[in-house]
SERO-4910 file (N, C-alpha, C, O; in steps of 0.05 Angstrom, whole numbers):
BEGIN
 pado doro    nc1    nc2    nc3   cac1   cac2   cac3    cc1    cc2    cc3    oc1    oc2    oc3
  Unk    A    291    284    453    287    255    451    268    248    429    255    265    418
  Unk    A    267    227    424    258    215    387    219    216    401    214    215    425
  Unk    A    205    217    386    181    219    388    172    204    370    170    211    346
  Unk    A    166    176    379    161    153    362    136    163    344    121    178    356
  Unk    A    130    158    321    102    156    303     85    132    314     98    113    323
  Unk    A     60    129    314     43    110    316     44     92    279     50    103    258
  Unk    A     38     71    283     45     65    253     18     62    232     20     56    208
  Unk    A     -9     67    248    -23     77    236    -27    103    222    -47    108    209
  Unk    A     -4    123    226      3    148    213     23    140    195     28    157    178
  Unk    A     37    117    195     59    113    169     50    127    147     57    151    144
  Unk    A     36    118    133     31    125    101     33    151    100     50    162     86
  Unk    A     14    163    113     11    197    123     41    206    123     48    225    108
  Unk    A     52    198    134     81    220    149    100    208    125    123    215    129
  Unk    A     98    194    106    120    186     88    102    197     65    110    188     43
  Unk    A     84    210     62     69    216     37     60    199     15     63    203     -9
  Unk    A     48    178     28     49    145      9     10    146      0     -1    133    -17
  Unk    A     -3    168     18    -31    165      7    -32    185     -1    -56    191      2
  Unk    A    -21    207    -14    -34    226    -27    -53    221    -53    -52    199    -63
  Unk    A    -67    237    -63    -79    226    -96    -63    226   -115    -46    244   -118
  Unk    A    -66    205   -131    -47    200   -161    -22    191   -155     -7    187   -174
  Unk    A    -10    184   -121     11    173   -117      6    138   -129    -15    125   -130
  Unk    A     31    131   -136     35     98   -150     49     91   -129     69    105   -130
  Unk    A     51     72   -103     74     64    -95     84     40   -102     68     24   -111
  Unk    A    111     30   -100    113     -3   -101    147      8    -79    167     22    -81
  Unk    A    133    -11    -59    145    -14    -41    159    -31    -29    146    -46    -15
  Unk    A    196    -38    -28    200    -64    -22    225    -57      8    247    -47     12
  Unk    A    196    -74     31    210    -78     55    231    -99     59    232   -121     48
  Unk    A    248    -90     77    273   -104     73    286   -116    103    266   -115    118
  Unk    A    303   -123    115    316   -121    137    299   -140    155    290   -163    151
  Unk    A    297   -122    180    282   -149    212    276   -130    224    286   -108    225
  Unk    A    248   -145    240    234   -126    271    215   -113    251    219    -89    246
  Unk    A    194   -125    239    166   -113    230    157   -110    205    140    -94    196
  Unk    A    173   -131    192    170   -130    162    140   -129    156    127   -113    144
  Unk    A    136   -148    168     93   -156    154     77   -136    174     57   -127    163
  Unk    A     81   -128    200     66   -110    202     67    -80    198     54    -62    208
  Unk    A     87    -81    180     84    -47    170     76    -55    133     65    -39    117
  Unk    A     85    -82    128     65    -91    100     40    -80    106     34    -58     96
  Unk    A     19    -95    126     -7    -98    124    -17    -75    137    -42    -72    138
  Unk    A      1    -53    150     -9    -26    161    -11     -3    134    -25     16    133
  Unk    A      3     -9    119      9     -3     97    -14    -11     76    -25      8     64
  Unk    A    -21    -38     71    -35    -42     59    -65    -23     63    -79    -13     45
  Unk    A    -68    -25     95   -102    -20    110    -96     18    103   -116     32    102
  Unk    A    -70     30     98    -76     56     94    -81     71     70    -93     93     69
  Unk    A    -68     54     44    -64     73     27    -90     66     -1   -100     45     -6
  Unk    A    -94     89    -12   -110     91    -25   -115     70    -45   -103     49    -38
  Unk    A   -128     67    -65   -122     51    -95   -135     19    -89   -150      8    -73
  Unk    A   -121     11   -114   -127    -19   -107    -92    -29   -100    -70    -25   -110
  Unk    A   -100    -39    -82    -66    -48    -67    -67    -83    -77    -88    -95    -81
  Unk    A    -43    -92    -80    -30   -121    -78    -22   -122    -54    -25    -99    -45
  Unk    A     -9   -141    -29      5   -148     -7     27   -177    -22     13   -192    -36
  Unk    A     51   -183    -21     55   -207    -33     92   -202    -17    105   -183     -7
  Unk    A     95   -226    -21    132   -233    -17    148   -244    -40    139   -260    -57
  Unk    A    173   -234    -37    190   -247    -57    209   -275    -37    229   -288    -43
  Unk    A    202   -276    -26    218   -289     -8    198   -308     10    180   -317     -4
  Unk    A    196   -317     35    177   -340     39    160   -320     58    165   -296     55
  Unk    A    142   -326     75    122   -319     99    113   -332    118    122   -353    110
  Unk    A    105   -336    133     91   -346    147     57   -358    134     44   -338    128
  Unk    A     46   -377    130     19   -377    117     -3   -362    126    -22   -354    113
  Unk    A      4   -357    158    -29   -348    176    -20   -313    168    -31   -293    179
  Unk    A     -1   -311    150      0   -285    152    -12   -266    127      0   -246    119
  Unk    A    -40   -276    115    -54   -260    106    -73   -243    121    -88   -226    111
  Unk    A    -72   -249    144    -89   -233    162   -112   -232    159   -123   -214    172
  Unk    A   -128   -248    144   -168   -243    137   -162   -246    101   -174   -262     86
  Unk    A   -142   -227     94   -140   -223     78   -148   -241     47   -140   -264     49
  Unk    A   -157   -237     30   -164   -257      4   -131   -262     -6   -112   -247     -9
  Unk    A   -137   -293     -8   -107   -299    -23   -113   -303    -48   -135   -311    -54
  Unk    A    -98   -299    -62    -95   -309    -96    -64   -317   -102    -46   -301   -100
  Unk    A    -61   -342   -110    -35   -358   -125    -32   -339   -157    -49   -338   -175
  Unk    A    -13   -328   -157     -2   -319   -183    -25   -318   -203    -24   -331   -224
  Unk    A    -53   -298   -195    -70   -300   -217    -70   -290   -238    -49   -280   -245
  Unk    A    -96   -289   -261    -90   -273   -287    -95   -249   -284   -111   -236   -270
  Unk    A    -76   -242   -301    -86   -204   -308   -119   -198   -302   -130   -177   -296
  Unk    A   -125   -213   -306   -160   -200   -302   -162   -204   -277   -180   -190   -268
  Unk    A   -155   -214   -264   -163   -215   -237   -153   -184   -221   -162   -171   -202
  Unk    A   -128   -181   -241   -109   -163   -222   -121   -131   -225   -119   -111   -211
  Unk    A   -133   -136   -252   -147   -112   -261   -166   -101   -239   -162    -80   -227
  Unk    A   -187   -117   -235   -202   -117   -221   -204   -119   -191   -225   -122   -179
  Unk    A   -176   -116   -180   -182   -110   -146   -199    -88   -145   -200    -70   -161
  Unk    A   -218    -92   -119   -231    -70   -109   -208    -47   -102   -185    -53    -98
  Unk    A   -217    -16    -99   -205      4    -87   -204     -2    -58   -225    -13    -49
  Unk    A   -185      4    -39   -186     -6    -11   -193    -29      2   -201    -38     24
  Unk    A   -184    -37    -21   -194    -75     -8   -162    -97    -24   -158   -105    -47
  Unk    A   -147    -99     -3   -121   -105     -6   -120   -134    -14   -137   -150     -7
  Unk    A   -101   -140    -29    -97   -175    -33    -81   -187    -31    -64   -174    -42
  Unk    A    -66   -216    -19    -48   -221    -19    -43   -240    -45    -58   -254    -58
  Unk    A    -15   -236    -47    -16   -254    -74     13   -270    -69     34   -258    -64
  Unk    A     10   -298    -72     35   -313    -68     36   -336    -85     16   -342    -98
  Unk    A     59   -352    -87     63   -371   -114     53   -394   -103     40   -410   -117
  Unk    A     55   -397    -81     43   -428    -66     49   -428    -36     64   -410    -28
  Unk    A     39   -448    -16     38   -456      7     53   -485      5     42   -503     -7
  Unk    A     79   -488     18     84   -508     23     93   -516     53    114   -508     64
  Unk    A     66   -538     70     74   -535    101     60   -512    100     40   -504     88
  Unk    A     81   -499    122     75   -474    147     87   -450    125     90   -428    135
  Unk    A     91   -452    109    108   -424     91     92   -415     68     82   -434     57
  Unk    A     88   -397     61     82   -389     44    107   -371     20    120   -351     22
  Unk    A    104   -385      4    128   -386    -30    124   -358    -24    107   -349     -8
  Unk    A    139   -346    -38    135   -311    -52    133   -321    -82    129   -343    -93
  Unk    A    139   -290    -90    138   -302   -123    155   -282   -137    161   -261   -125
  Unk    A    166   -288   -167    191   -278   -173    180   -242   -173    156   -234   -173
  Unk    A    202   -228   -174    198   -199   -170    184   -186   -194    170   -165   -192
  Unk    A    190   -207   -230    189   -194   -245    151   -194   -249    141   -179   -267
  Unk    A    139   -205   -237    112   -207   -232    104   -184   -217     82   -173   -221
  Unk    A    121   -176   -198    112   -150   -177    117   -123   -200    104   -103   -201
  Unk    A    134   -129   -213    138   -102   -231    108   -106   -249     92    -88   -250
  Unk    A    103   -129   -262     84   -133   -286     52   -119   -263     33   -104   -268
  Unk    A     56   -127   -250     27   -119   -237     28    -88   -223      7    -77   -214
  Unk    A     60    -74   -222     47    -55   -222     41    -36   -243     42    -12   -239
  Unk    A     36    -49   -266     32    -24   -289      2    -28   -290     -9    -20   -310
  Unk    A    -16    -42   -265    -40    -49   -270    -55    -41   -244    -80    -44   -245
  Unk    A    -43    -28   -216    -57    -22   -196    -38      0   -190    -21     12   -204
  Unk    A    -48      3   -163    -39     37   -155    -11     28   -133      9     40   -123
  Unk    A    -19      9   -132      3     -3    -95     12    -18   -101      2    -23   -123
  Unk    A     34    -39    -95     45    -54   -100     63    -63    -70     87    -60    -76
  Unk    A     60    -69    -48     73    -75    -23     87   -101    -25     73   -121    -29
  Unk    A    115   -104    -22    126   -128    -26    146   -131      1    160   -113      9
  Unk    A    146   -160     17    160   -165     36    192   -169     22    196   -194     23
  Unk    A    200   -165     18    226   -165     -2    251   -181     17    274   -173     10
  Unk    A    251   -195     34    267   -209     52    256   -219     79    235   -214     90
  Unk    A    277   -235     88    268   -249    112    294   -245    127    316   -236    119
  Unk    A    283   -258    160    304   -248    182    286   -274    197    285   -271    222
  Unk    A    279   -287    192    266   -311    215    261   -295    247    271   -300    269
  Unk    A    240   -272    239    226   -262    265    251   -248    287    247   -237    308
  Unk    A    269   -252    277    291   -240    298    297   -206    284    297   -202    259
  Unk    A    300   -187    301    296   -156    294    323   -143    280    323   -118    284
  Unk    A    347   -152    265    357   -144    257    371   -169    239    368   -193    246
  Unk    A    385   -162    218    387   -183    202    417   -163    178    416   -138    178
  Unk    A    434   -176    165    448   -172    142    447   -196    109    458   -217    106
  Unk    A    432   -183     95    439   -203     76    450   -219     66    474   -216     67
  Unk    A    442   -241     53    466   -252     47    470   -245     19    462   -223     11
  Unk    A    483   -261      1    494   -253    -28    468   -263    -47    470   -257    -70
  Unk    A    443   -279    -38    424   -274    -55    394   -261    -40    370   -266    -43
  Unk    A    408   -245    -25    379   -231    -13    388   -197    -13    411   -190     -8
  Unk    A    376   -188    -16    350   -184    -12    338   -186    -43    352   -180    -63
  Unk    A    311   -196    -44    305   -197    -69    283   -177    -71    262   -179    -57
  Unk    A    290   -152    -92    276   -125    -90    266   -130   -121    278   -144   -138
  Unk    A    243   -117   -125    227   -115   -152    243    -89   -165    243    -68   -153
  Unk    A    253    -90   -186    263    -72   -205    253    -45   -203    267    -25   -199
  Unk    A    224    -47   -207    207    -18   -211    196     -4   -177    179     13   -173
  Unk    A    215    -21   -155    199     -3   -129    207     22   -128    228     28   -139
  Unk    A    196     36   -116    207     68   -121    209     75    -93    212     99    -87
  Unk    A    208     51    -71    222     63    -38    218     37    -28    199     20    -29
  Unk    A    244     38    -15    257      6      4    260     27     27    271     49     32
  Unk    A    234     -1     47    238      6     76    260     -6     86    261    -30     80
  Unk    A    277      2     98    290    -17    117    281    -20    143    272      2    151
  Unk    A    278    -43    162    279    -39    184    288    -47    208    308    -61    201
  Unk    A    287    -47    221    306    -57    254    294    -50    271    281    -29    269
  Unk    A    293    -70    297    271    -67    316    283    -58    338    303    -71    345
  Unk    A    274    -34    354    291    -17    370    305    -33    394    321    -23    410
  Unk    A    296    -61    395    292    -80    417    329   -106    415    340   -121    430
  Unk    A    332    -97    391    362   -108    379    384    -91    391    405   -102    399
  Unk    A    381    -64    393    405    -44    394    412    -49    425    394    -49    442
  Unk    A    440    -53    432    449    -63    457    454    -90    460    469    -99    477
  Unk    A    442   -104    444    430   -141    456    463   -151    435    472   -139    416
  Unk    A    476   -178    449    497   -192    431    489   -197    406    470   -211    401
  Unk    A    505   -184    385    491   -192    357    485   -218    350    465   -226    337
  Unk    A    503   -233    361    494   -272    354    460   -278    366    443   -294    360
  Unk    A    460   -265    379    435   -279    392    414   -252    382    405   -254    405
  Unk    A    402   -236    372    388   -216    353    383   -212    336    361   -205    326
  Unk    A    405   -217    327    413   -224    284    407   -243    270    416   -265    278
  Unk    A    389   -241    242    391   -264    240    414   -261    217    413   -241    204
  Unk    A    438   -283    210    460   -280    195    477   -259    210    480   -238    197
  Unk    A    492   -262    242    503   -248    256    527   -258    243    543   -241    249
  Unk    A    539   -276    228    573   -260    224    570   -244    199    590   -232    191
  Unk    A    551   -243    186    554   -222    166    544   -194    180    557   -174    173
  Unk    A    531   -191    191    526   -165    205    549   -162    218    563   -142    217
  Unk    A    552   -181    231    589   -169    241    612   -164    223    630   -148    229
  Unk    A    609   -176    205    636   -166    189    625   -138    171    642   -123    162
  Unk    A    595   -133    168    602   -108    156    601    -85    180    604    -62    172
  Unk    A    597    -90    212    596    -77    232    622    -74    232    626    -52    242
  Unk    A    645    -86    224    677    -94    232    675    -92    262    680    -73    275
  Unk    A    666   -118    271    665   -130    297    666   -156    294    668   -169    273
  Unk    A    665   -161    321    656   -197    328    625   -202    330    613   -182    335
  Unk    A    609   -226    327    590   -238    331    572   -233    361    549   -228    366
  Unk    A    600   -238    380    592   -241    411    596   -217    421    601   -213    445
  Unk    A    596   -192    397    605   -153    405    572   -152    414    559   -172    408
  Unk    A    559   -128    429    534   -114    419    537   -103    399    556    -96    386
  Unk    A    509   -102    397    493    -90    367    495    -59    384    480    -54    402
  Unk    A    509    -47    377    516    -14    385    496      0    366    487    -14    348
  Unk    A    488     25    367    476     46    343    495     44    328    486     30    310
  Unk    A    518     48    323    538     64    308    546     37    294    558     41    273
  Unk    A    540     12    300    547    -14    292    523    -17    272    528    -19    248
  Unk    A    506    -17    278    474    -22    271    474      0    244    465     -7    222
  Unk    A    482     23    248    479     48    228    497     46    203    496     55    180
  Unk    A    512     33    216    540     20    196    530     -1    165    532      5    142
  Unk    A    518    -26    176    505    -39    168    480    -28    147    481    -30    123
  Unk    A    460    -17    159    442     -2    150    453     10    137    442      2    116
  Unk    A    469     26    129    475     46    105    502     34     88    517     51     78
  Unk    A    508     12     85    529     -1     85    522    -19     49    503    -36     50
  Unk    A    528    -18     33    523    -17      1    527    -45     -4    523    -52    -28
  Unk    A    536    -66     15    528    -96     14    501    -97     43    492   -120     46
  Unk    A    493    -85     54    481    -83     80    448    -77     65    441    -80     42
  Unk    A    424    -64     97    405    -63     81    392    -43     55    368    -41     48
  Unk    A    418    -29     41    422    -19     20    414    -39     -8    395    -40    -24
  Unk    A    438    -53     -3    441    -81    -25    412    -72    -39    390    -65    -30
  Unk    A    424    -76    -67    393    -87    -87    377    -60    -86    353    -62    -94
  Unk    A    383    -44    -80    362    -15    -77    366     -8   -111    386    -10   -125
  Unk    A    346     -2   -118    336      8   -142    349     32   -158    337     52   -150
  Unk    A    368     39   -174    377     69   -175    362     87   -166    370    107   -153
  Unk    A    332     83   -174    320    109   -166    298    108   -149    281    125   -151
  Unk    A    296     85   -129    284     80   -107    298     99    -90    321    105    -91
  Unk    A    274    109    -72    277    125    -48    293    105    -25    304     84    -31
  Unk    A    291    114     -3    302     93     16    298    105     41    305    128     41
  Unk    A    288     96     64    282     99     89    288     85    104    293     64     93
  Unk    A    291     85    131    291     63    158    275     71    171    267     94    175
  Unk    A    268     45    179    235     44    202    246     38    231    252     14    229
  Unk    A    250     44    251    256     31    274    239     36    292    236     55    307
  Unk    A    224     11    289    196     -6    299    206    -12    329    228     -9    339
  Unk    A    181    -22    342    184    -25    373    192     -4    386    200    -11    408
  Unk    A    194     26    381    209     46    402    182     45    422    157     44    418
  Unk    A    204     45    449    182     49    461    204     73    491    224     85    484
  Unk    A    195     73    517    205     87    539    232     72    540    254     82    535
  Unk    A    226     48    545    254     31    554    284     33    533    307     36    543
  Unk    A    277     30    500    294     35    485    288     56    473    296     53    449
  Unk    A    274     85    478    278    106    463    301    125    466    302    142    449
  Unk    A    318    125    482    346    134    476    370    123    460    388    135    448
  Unk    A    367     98    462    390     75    440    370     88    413    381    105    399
  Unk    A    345     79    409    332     93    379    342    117    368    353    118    346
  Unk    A    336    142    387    354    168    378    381    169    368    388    181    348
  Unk    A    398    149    388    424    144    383    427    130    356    447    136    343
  Unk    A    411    114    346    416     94    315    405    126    304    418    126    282
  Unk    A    395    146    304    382    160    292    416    185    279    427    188    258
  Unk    A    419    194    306    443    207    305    472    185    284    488    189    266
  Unk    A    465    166    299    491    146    282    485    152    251    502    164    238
  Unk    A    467    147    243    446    147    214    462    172    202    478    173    184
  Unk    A    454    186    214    450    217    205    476    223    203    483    234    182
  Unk    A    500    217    227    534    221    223    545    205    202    569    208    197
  Unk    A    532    188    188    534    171    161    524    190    138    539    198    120
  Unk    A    503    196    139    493    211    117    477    225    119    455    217    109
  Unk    A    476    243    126    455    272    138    422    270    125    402    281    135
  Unk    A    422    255    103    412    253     73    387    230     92    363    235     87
  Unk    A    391    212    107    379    185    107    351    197    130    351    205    153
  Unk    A    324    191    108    300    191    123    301    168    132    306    146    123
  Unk    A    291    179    162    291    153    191    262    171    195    255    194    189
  Unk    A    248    143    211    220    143    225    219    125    242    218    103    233
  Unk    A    219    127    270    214    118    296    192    111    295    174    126    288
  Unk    A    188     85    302    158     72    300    152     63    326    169     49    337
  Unk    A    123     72    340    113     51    359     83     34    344     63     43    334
  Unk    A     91      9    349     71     -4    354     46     -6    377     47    -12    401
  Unk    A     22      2    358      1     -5    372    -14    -35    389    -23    -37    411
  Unk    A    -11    -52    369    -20    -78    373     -4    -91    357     -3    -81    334
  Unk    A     11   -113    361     34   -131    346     24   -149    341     21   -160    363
  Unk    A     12   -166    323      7   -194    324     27   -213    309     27   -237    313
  Unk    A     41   -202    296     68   -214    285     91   -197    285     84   -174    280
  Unk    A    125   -202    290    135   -187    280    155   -212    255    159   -236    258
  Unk    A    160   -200    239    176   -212    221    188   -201    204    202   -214    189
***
């Protein structure tokens, strides 16, 4: 049976803090986008960015220092282990992202680069549409993820954009979200593939495993793997959730 990771070991078990590692990282998909951002951020070495290409939530800098699209000197100068969020503006309750080609320009200037690279409106599994996912050119590993808490549940009501997850599932809307449906999608080259970098790495995170859904998790694991033997998967439990998105 799957032996979830704690996600304070992420960075560790994907090799994202070693020394002289560069990451730029663009999370993708539903079920934990921002808190494997900002677990991410609190682990890895360097001077890190936190930022979105796509919108956020505002309260979701977490403490964190914001900066609107600042100058190069600013960017120069992040502290080592002291993370930043960086976004184009606040309008309302949302917070703008900002275009990707800024996430590339800043990382020829820090060590990290963490980008929310899509949205799913807080619901744990999600399919793109034809202008999402919006990924930075230069990331060199797209998380995908899905929240173990989706697999089983009617895709209309889980998903966010359930007839496109259903049509690349080749199902209906009102089917469950099966593993083998779910795994479909996920490895699926309009699915959370879309927009992957030629030479970006690529992973799935499936966040929320806990007792209740750690057999359906294994099962997306096995599905994964009868797709492409090739695809690094990591079972995630959450410690403390304060957002999922």
């Amino acid at each position: 049976m799957v032996d979830p990771l704690q996600i304070s070991e992420l960075a560790n078990y994907l090799g994202l803090d070693a020394p002289q590692i560069k990451n730029h990282i663009a999370i993708v998909g539903g079920g934990g986008k921002t808190t494997i951002l900002h677990a991410l951020g609190k682990q890895l070495r360097g001077r890190t960015i936190l930022t979105s290409t796509t919108k956020m939530g505002f309260d979701q800098n977490r403490s964190l220092p914001v900066y609107f699209e600042p100058e190069d000197e600013i960017i120069q100068n992040i502290s080592n282990g002291t993370p930043i969020m960086i976004w184009k503006e606040v309008q309302g309750e949302k917070a703008i992202g900002v275009d990707p080609s800024l996430c590339d320009h800043w990382f020829q200037n820090v060590d990290n680069v963490i980008v929310e690279a899509d949205g799913s409106r807080r619901l744990p599994f999600k399919a793109p549409a034809a202008f999402e996912p919006v990924v930075p050119s230069s990331s060199n590993l797209m998380i995908s993820t899905i929240g173990a808490d989706a697999l089983g549940q009617v895709i209309s009501s889980c998903c966010h954009r359930p007839e496109r997850v259903a049509d690349l599932a080749e199902c209906m809307p009102h089917d469950h979200l099966t593993p083998k449906r779910a795994a479909k999608v996920i490895l699926h080259s309009e699915g959370q593939k879309k927009a992957k970098p030629t030479k970006s790495k690529f992973c799935v995170a499936i966040t929320k495993v806990n007792d209740v859904n750690q057999r359906k998790a294994q099962d997306l694991i096995e599905s994964l793997h009868s797709l492409n033997q090739d695809t690094d998967v990591v079972p995630i439990a959450f410690e403390a959730v304060q957002e999922i998105a």
